[in-house]
Structures are given as C-alpha cells and as structure tokens.
N, C-alpha and C positions, 0 to 999 in steps of 0.2 A: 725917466720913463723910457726913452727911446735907447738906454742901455741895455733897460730891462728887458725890452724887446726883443733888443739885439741878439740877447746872450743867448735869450731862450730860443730864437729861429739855428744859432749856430748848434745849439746843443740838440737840436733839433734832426738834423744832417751829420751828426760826427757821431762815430762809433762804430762795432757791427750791427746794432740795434736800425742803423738805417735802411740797412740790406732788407732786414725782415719788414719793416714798413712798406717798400717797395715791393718787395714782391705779393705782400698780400694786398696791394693797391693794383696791381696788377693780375691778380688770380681772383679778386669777387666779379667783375664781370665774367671771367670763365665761365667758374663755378655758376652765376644764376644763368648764364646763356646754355651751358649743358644741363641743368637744371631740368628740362621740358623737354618739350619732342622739335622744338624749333628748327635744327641740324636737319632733322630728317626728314619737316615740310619742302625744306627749301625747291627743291625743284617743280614742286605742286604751287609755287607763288608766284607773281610776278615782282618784277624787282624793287616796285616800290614798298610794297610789303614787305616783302623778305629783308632791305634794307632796313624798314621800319623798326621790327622785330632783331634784326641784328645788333641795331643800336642799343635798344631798351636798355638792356643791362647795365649802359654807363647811369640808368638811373639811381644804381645802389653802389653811387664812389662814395658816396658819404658817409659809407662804415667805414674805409678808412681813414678819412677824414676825421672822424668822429675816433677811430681808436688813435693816429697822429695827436689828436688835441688832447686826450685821457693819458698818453703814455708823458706828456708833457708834465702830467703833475703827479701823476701815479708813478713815476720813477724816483723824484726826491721824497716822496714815503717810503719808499723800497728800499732808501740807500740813508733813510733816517738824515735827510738834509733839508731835509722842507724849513723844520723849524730855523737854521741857520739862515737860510734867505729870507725869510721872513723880516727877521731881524737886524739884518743888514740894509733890506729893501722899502722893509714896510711891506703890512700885510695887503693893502690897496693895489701896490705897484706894480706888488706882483700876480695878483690875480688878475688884472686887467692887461699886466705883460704877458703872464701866457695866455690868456684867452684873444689877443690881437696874433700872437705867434702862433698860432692856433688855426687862426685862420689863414694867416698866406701860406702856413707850410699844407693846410688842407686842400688850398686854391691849387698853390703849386702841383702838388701829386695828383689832383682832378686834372686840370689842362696835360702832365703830361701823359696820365692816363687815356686821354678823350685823344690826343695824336697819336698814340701809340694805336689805340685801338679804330680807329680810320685805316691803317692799314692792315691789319686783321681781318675787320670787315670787307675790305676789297680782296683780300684773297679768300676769305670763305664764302663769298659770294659770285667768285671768279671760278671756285673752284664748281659750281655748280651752274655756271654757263649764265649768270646775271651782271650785271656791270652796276656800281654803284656811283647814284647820283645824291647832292645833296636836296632832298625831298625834305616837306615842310615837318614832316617828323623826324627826320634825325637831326636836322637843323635846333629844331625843341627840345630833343634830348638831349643834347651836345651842352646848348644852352642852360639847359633847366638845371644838368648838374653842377652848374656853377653853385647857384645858391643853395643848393641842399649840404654842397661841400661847405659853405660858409654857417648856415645853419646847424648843421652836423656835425661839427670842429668844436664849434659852442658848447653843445650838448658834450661832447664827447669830453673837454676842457671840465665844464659844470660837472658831469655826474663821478669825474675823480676826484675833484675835490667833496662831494658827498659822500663817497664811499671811502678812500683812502685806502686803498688796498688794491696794487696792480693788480694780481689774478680773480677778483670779484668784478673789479673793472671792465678788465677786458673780456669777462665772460658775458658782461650785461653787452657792449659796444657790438663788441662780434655777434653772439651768437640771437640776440635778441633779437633784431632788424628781420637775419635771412632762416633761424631758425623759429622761434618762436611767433612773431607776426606774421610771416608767411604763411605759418601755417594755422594760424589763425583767420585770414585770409579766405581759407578754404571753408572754414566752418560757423566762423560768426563775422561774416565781411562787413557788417551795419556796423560792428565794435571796431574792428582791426585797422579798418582805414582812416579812425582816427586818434590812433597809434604814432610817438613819435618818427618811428623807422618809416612808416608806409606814407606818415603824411610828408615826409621829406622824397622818397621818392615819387611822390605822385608830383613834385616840381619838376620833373622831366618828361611826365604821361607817358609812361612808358607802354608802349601797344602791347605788351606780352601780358600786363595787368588792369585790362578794359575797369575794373571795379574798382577801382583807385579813384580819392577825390578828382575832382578839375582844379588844374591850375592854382585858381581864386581862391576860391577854399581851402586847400591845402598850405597856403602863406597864412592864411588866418591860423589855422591849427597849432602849422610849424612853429608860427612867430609865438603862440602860446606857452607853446611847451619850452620853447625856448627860454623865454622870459621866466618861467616856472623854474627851470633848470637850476639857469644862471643866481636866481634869487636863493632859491635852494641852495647853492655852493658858495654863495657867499655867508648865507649865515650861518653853515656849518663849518666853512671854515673859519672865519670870523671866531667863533666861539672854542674853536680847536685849540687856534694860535694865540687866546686872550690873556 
C-alpha cells in the first residue's frame, strides 16, 4: 500500500501537467476574490474587515484540490492504463492509494496556496493604506481550508472514478463549485448551501458569503456527501474493473 501511495503522490508532481495544477491552485482565489466588488470596497473598511474579506477566497482551494484528487484517476482512463494497475495492484490498493495521494497532494497545494496568498493580501491591503493582522477570521479561514482541501480531494478522487472521463470530470470539479453553485447561491440559497462545493467552503466561513452554512453543519453535509461520493466510486469502479 505505501508503494501504492508512493507512486501515485510522485506521479502526482512529475510532468508538465503539474505546472497547470499549480497555477490554477493559484488563480481560484484570484478569480472568486475579483469576482465582487471587494477590490473596490477596500478603502471604505477597516482592516479587520477588509482582511477578513481578503482572505475568504482561500475558502474555495478545494476545487483544486478536488480537481488534483480527479486528475489522479481521470489520467489513467485517458491513457487507457487504469485497468493495467488494477491488475497489478489490486483494485482495493489502488483506490485507497489514490484517494490517500489525493489528499496530501490536496493538503500540499492548499498550505502552499494559503502562504502564498498572506503575501498577496498584505500587499493588496497595503496598497490601500491597511496593515494586515491575523484577526479571528483569516486565522478560520486559513484553517478551515485545511479540511475542505482534505474533503475535496475525496470528492474529487471519488467523482473520477464515477465518471471515468477526464474532460466530464474536470468540468463537473472546476466548473460546478464556482460556476454553477454560486450561482445558485444567488437564487435558491436554502438549496445551494447544501451543495457539495458550498458546503466545503462554508469550513472556512468565508465573510464574502454571510449565507453559507456555520462551521458545524457544513462537516455534517461535507462528511455526507463525502461518504456518498467515495461509496459511489467504489462501486462503480468495483464493477468497471470486475
């Protein structure tokens, strides 16, 4: 098992496939932070706020996370080698190998994400004559996307092996979360928030999305959908590979 791991955290980081991982772990906070008008409050807040609101957005690292953990299994569909590791591995091995590789390489690119973007926010907050301190909300947000990166990796691991087809994949990962429950958000918020994307970002309570579960409740959801996923991707693959 710990080979299996192994292989898959290496295969994980090697290639140019990595490059693109990375930058789009690092352009979804952009994207949802330009997203709003938050840029152009900024000098109308004070800096707890503004910090507050600056952070939010490392609430939604989890889509890459979640597309990291998807492109783990949606690549050897791609390149028609799934069933050879299977076979080699066992179908157990490996689905519990990449679903553990899954999540440190999800962890990994959330923490380097969350230090990258501490210095972001002090220069966009600098640039508008605010200093940033860690207040009890960016400290929660920092935090929070630990676990939605761990939960999200899951999810993202599980819904490849249900679907089995990189580009359905990564359309459901990416564009589901920031396009479609967002904006569902806006029009049916009693449904949306508990949504697997939203109830993963409401582990960070992000101030820029006041209607988002609390905390509590969102680990119940997450932990749901989660469990749902993962069951899901085993028995469909299970029955793929039999």
């Amino acid at each position: 098992m710990i080979g299996v791991i192994r292989a898959e955290v290496l295969r994980a980081h090697s290639g140019a496939n990595t490059l693109a991982v990375l930058l789009l772990a690092a352009f979804i906070p952009v994207i949802v932070l330009t997203s709003d008008d938050t840029l152009g409050r900024m000098t109308s807040l004070d800096a707890d706020t503004a910090a507050a609101l600056t952070f939010a957005p490392l609430a939604w690292s989890f889509v890459a996370a979640a597309f990291a953990g998807s492109f783990g299994v949606t690549r050897e569909f791609y390149y028609v080698s799934m069933g050879r590791t299977v076979v080699h591995s066992g179908f157990r091995r490996v689905f519990v190998g990449k679903q553990i590789a899954a999540v440190l390489v999800g962890l990994a690119l959330t923490v380097g994400v969350a230090a990258a973007w501490c210095v972001v926010a002090a220069i966009v907050l600098g640039v508008n004559g605010l200093t940033l301190a860690p207040t009890a909300d960016v400290v929660r947000a920092v935090l929070g996307a630990l676990p939605g990166a761990v939960l999200g990796a899951v999810m993202g691991a599980s819904i490849g092996w249900i679907v089995g087809n990189y580009y359905a994949t990564a359309a459901i990962v990416l564009a589901g979360p920031i396009a479609l429950e967002l904006a569902l958000l806006g029009t049916a918020p009693d449904v949306a928030r508990f949504l697997p994307g939203l109830s993963l970002a409401a582990l960070a309570s992000p101030q820029n999305h006041p209607g988002l579960l609390d905390p509590g409740p969102a680990v119940a959801v997450a932990g749901a959908w989660t469990i749902l996923l993962v069951a899901g991707g085993w028995v469909v693959g299970r029955r793929r590979f039999a």
